[in-house]
N, C-alpha and C positions, 0 to 999 in steps of 0.2 A: 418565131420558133418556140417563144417559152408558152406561147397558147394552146400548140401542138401537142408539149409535151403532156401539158395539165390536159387538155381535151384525153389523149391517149389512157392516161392516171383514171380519170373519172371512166372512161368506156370500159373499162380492165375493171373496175372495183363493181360497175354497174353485172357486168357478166359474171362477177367473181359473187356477188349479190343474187343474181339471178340463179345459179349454177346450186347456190344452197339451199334455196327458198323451192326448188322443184326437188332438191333431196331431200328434206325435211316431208314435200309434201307427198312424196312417195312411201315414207314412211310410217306415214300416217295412213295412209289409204292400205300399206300396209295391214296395219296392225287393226282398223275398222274391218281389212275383210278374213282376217286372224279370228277377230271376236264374232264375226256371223257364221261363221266356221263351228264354234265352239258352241253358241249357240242352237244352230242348228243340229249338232252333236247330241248336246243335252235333248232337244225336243223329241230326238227321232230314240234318243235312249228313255226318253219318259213315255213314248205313245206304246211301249212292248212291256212299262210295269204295269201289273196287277192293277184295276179300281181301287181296291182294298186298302194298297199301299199310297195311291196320290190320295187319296183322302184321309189320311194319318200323317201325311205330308204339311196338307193345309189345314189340320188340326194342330199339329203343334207351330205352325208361323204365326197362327190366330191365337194359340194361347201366350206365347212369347214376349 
């Protein structure tokens, strides 16, 4: 009986284990498709400035 109970303990702690490591990994997947989101935000707001402006852009990262 007392095998049962310890088997039971370890299966509950295994699921109790498992149950966090798929939240955790949901919230990472999350927040990576958060950041191509934001990305893709910035690009589609950089492809409608001016020339004029992304090359005073990477003028001043280069003089930095």
């Amino acid at each position: 009986m007392k095998d049962a109970a310890r088997r039971e303990v370890i299966v509950a702690n295994l699921i109790r284990d498992a149950v966090s490591l798929g939240k955790e990994l949901l919230e990472e997947r999350q927040t990576q498709n958060d950041l191509l989101a934001t990305k893709t935000e910035v690009d589609s707001i950089r492809m409608r400035l001016p020339n004029w402006l992304l090359r005073k852009e990477v003028r001043e990262k280069g003089s930095g």
